[in-house]
Backbone as CSV, one residue per row, in Angstrom:
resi,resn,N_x,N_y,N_z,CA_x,CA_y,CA_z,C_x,C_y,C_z
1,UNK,0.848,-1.191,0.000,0.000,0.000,0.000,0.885,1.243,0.000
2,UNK,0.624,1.806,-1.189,0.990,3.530,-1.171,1.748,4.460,0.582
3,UNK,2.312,5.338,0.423,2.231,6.192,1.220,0.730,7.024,1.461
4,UNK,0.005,7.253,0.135,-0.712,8.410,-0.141,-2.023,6.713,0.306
5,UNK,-1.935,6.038,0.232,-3.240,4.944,0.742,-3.473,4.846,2.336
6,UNK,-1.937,4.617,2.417,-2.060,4.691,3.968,-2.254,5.909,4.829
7,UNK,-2.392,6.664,4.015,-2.611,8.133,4.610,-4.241,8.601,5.043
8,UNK,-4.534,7.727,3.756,-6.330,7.784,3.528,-6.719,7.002,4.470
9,UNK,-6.532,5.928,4.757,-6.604,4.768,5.614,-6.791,5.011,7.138
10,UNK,-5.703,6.182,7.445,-5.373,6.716,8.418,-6.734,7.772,8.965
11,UNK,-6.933,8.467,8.133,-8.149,9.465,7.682,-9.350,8.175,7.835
12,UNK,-9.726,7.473,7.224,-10.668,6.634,7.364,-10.554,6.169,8.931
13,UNK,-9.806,5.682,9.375,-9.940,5.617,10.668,-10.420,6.274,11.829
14,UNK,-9.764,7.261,11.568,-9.685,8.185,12.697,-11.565,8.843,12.363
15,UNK,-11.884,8.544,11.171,-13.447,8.914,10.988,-14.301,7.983,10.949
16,UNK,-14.226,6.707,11.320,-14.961,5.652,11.652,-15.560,5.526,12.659
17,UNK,-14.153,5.590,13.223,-14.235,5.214,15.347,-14.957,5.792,15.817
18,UNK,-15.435,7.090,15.384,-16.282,8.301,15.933,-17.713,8.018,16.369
19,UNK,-17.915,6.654,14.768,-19.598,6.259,14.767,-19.764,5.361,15.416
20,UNK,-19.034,4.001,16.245,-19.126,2.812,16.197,-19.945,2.732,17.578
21,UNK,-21.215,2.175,17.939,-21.857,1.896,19.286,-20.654,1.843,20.194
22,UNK,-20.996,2.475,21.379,-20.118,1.890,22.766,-20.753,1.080,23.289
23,UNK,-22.293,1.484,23.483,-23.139,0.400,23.993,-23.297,-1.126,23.552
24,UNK,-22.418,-0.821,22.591,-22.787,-2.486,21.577,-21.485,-2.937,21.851
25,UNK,-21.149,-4.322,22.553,-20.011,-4.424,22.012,-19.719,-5.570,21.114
26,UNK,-21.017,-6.432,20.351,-20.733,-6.762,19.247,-20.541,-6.175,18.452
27,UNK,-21.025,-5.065,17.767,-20.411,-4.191,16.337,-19.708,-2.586,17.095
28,UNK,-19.030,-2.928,17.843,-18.215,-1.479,18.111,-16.818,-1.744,17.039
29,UNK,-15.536,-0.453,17.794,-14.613,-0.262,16.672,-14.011,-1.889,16.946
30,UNK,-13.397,-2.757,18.022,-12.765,-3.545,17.898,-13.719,-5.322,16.917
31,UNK,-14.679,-4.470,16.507,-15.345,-5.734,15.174,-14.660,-5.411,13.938
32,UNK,-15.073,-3.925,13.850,-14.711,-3.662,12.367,-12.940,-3.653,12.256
33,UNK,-12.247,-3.323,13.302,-10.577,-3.912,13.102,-10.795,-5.280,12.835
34,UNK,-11.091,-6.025,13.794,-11.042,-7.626,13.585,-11.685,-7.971,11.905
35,UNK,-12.366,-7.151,11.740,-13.393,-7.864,10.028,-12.133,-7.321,9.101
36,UNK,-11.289,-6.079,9.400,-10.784,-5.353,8.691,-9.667,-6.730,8.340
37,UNK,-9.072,-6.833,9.012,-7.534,-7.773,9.261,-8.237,-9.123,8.812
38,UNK,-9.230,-9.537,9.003,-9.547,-11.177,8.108,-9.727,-10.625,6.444
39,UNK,-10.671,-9.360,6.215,-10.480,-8.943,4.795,-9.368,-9.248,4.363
40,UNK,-8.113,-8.467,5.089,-6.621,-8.474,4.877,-6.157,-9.754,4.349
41,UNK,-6.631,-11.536,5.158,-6.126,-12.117,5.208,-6.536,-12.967,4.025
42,UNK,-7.645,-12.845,3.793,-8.863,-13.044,2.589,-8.041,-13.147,1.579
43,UNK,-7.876,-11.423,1.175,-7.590,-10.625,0.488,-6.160,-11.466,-0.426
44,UNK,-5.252,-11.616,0.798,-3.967,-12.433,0.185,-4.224,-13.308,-0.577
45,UNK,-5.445,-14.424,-0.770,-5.506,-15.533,-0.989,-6.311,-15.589,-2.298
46,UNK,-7.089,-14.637,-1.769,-8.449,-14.634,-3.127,-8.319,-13.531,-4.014
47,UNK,-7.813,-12.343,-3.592,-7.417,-11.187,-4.341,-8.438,-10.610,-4.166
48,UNK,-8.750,-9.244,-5.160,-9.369,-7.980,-4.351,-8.513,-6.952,-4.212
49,UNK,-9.353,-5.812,-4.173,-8.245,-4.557,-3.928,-8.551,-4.464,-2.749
50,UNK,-7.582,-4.202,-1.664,-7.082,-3.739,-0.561,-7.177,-2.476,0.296
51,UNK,-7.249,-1.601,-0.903,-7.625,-0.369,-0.081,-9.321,-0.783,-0.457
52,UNK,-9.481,-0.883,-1.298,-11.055,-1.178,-1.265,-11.308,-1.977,0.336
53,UNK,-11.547,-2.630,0.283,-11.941,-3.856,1.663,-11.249,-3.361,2.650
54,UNK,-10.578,-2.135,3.179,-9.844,-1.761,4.128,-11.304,-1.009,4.050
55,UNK,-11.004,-0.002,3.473,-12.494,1.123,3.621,-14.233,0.684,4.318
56,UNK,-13.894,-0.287,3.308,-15.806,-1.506,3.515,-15.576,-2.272,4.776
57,UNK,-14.425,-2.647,5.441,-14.777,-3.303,6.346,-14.580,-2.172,7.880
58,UNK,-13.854,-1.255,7.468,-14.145,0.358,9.014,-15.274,0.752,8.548
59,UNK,-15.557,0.795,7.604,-16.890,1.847,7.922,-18.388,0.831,7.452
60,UNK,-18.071,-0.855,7.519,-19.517,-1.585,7.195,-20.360,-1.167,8.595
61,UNK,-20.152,-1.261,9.654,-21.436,-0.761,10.822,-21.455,0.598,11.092
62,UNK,-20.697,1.615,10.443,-20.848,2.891,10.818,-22.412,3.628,11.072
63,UNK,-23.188,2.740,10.727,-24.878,3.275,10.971,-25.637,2.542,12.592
64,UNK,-24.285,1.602,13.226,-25.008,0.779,13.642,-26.109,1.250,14.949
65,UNK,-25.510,2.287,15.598,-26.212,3.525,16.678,-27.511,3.608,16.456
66,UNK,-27.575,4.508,14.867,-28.752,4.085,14.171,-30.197,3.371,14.642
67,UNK,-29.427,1.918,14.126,-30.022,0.735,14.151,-30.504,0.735,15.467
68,UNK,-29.322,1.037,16.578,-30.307,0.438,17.736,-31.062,1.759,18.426
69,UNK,-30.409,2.643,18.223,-31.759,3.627,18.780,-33.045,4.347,17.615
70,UNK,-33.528,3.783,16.501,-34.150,4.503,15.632,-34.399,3.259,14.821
71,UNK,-34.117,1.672,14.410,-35.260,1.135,13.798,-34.560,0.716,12.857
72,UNK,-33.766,1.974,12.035,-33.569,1.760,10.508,-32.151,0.517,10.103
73,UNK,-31.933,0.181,9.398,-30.864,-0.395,8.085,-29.932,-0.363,8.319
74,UNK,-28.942,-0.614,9.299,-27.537,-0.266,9.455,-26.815,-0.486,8.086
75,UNK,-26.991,-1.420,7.817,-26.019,-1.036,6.381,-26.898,-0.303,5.464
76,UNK,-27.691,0.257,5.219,-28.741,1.632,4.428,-27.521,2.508,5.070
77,UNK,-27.711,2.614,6.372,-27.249,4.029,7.349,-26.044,4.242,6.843
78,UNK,-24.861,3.103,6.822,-23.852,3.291,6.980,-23.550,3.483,5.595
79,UNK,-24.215,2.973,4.481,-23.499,3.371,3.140,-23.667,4.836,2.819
80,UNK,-24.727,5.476,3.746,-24.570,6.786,3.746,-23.673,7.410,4.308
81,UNK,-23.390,6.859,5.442,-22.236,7.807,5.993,-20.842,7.648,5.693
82,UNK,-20.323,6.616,5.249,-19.491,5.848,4.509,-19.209,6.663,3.263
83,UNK,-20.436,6.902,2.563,-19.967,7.750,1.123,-19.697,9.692,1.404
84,UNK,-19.784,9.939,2.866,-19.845,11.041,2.956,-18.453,11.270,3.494
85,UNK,-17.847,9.972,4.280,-16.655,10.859,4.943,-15.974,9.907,3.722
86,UNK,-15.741,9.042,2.791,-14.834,8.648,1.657,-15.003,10.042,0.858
87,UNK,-16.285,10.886,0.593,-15.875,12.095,-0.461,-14.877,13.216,0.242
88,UNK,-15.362,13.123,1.233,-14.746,14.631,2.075,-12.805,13.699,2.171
89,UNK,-12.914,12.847,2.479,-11.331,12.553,2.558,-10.512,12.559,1.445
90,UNK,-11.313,12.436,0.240,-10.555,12.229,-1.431,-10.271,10.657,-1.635
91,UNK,-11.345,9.956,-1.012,-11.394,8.781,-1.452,-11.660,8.436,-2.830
92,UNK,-10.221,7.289,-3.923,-10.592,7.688,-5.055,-11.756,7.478,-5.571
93,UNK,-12.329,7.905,-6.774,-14.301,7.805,-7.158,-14.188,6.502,-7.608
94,UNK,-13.011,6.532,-8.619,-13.571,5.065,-8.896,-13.704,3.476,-8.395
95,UNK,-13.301,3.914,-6.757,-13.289,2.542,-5.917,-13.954,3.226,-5.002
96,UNK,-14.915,4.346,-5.054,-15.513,4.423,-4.051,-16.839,3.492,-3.725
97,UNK,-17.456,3.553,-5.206,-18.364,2.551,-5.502,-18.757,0.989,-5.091
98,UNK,-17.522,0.541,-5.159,-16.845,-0.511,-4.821,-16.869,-0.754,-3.505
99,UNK,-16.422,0.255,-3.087,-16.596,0.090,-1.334,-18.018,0.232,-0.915
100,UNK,-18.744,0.928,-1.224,-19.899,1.025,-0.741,-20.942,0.342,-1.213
101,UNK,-20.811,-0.708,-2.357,-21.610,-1.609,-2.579,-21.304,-2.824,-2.150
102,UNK,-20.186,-3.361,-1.163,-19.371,-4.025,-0.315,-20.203,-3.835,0.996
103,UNK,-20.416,-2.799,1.314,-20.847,-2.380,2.829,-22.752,-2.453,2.793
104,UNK,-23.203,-2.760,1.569,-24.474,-2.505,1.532,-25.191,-3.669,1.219
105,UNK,-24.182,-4.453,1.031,-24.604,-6.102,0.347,-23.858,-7.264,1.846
106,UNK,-23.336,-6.468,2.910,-22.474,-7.412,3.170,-23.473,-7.893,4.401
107,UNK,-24.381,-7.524,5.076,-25.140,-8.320,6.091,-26.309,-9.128,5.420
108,UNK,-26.188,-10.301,6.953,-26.608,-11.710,6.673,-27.936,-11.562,6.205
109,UNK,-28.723,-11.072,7.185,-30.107,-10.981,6.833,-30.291,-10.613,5.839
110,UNK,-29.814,-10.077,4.920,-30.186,-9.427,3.719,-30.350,-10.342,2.338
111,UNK,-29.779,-11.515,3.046,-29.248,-12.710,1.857,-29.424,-12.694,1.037
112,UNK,-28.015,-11.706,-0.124,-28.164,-10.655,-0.625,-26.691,-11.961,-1.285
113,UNK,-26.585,-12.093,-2.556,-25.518,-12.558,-3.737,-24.417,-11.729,-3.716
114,UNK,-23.649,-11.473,-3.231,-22.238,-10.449,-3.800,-21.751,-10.770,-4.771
115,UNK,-21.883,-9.776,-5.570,-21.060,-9.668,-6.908,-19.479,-9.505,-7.418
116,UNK,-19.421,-8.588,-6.353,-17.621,-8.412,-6.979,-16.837,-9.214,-6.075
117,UNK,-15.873,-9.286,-6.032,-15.020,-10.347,-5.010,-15.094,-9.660,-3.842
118,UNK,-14.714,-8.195,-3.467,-14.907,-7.702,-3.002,-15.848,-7.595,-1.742
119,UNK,-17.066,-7.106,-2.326,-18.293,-7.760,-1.548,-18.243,-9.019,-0.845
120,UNK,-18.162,-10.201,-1.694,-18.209,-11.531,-1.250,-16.591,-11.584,-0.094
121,UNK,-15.723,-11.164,0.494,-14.774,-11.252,0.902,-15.314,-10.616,2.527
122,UNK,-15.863,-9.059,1.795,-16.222,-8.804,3.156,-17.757,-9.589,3.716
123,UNK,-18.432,-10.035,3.255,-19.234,-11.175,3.816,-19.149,-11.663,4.115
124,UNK,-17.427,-12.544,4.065,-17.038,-14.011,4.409,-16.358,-13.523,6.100
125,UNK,-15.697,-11.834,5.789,-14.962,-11.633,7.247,-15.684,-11.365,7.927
126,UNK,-17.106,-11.093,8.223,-17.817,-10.284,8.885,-18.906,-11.468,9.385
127,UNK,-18.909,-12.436,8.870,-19.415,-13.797,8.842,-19.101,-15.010,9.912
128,UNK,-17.451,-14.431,9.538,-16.246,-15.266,10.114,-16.297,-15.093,11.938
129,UNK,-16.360,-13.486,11.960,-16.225,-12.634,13.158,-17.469,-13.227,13.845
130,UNK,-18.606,-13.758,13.450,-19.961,-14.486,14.254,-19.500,-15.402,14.702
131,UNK,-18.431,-16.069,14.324,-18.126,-17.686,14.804,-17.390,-17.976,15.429
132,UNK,-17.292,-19.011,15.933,-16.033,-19.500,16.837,-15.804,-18.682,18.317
133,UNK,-14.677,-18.740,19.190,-15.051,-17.925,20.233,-15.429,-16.492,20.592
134,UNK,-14.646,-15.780,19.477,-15.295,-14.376,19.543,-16.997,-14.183,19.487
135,UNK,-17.389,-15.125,18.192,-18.898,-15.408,17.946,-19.429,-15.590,19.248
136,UNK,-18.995,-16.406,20.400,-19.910,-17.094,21.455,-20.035,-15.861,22.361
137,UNK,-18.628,-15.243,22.522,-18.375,-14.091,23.535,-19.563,-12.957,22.595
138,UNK,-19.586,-12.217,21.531,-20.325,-11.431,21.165,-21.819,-11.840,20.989
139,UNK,-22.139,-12.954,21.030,-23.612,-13.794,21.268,-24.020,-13.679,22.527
140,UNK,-23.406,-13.685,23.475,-23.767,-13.609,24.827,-23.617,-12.200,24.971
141,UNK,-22.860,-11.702,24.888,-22.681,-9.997,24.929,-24.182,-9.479,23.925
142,UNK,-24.210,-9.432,23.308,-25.330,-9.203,22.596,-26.581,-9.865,23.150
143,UNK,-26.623,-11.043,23.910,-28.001,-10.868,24.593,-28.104,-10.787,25.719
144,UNK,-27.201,-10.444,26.298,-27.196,-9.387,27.808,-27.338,-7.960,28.014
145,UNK,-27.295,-7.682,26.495,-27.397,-6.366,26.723,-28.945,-5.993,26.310
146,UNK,-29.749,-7.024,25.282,-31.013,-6.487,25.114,-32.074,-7.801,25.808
147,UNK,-31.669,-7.995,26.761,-32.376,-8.817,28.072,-32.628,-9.954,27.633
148,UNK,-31.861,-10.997,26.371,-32.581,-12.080,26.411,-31.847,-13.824,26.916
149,UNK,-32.547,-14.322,27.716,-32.189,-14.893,28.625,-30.995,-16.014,27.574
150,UNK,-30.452,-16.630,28.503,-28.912,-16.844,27.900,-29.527,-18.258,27.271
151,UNK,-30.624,-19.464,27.926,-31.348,-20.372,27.307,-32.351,-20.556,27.499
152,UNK,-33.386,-21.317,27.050,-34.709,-21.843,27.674,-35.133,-23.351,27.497
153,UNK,-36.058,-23.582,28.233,-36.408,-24.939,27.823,-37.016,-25.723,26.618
154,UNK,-38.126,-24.291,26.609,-38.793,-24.225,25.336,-37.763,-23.840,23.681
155,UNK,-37.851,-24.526,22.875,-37.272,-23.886,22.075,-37.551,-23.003,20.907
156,UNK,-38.656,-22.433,21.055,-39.425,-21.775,20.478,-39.381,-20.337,21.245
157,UNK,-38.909,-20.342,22.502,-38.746,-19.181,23.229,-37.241,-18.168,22.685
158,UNK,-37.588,-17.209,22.467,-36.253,-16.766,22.562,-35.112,-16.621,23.174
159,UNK,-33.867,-17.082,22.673,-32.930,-17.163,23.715,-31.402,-16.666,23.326
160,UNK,-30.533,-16.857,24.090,-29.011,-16.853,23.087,-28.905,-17.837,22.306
161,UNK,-29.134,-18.965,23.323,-28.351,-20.350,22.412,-28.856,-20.867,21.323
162,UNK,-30.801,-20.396,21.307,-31.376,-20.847,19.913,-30.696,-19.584,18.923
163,UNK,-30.338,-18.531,19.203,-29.489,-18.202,18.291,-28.225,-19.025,17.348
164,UNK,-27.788,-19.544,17.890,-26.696,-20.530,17.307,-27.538,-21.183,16.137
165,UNK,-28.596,-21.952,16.913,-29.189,-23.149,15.826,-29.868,-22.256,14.896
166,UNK,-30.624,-21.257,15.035,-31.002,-20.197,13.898,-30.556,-19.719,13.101
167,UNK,-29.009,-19.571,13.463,-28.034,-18.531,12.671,-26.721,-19.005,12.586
168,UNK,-26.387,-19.148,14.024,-24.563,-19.320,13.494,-24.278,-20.447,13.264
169,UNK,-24.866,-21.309,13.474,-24.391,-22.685,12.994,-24.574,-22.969,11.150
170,UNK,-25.347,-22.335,11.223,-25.581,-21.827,9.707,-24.503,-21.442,8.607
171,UNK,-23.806,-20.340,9.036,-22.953,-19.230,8.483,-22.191,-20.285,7.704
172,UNK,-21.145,-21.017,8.137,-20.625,-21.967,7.311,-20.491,-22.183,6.180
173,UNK,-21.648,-22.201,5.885,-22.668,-22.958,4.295,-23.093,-21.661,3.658
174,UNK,-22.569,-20.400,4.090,-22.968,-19.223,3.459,-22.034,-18.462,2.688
175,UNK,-20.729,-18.921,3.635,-19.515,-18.234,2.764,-19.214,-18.530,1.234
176,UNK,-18.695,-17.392,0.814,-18.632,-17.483,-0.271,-17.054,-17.795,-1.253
177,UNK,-15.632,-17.806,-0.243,-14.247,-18.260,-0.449,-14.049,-19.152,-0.005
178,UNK,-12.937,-19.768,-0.983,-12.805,-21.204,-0.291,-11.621,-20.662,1.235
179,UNK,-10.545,-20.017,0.674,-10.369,-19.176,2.267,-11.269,-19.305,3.553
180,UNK,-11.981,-18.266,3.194,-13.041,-18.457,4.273,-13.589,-19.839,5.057
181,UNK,-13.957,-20.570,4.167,-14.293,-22.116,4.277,-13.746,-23.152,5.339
182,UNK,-12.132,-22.507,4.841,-11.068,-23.182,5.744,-11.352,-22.912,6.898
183,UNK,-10.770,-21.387,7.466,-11.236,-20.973,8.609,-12.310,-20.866,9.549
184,UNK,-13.193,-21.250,8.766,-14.661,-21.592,9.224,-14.930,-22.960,10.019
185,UNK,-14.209,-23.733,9.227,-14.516,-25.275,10.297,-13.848,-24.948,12.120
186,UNK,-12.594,-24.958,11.711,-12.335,-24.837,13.066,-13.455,-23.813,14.092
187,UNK,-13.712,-23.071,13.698,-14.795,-21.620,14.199,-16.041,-22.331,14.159
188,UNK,-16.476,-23.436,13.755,-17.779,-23.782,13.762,-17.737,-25.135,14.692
189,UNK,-16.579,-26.047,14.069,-16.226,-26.608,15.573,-16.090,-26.383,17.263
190,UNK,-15.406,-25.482,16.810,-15.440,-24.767,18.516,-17.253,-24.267,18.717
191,UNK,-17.961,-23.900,18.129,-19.080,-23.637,18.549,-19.934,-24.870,18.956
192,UNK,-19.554,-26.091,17.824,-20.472,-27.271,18.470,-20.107,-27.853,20.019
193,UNK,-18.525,-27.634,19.872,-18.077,-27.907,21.291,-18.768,-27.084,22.470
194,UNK,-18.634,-26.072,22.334,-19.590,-25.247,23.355,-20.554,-25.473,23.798
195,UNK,-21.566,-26.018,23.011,-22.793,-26.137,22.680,-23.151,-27.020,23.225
196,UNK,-22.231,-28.214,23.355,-22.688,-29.116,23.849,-22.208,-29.578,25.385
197,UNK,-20.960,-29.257,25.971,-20.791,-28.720,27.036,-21.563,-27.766,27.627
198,UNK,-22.008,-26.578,27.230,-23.079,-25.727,27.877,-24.301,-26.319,28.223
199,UNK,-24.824,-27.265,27.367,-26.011,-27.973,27.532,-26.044,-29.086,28.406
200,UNK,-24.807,-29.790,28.888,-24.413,-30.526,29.423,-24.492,-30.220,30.999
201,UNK,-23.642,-28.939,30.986,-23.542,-28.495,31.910,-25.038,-27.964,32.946
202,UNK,-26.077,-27.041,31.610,-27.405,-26.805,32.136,-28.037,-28.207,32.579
203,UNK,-27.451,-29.201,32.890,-28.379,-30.799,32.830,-27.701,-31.316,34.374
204,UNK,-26.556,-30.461,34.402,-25.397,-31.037,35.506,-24.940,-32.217,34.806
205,UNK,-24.431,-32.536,34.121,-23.791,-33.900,33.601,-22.500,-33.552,33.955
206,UNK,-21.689,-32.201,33.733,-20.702,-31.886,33.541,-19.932,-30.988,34.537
């Protein structure tokens, strides 16, 4: 990367951090570093431009505040705010696009096809970041903070752990690099392990 990239980069940063929930600490700034650096690692393997997927993965939750106090689209939100501090910094035009159709395609719920490698890269890091132990720690963090009980008996009740079987056990089979793929078993392993020790444990077996 350039002098004059890493400069932007630098600038992108320092205008990211500004937006990221404190209250959240699944999508605060230390997600979008962590999504940033698997892009990175992606990136080596599968290719992609770099400053592109540096940009899309600091500023993919920049709306996420948004989201939790007002309702709306975090990635709607954030490709707005995303295209406002990339113009004001001299982010170049013709990868600005790029980045921000990366950041607007890249959440799950949206189950949404990525088109450029790009896109599909940051889907796979941001995917990645749900799973394995960080996944379990930000699953539980995330439902302690909006009151929902950690399991239940019922499984139809809402809980953390039917989160797993709803969603993250899922992710796996969603990625879109074979990269990704790799890194994914181990990260999905460790979740079945959990899973079943935790349940073990709710039984006293363990």
């Amino acid at each position: 990367m350039s002098l004059h990239e890493s400069s932007l980069l630098e600038l992108i940063r320092r205008e990211a951090e500004k937006h990221y929930a404190l209250n959240d600490p699944g999508h605060d700034w230390l997600h979008a570093e962590r999504v940033c650096r698997m892009c990175m690692r992606i990136c080596e393997k599968e290719g992609g431009d770099p400053q592109v997927l540096a940009a899309a993965a600091l500023l993919h939750d920049v709306g996420i505040s948004y989201e939790l106090e007002q309702g709306v689209d975090h990635a709607e939100k954030s490709v707005e705010i995303a295209g406002e501090i990339l113009s004001r910094i001299g982010f170049p035009k013709e990868k600005m696009s790029m980045a921000l159709e990366a950041i607007r395609v890249h959440r799950f719920r949206k189950r949404v096809k990525a088109a450029s490698i790009e896109s599909r890269i940051l889907q796979d890091a941001d995917r990645l970041d749900a799973m394995g132990a960080v996944g379990v720690a930000r699953t539980f963090s995330h439902g302690g903070r909006r009151g929902i009980p950690m399991y239940s008996r019922r499984r139809e009740t809402d809980s953390t752990v039917n989160h797993f079987y709803e969603k993250l056990l899922k992710l796996k089979e969603t990625l879109n690099t074979e990269t990704a793929r790799r890194i994914a078993e181990g990260r999905h392993m460790f979740m079945e392990a959990f899973l079943s020790r935790f349940l073990k444990e709710v039984e006293g077996e363990a």
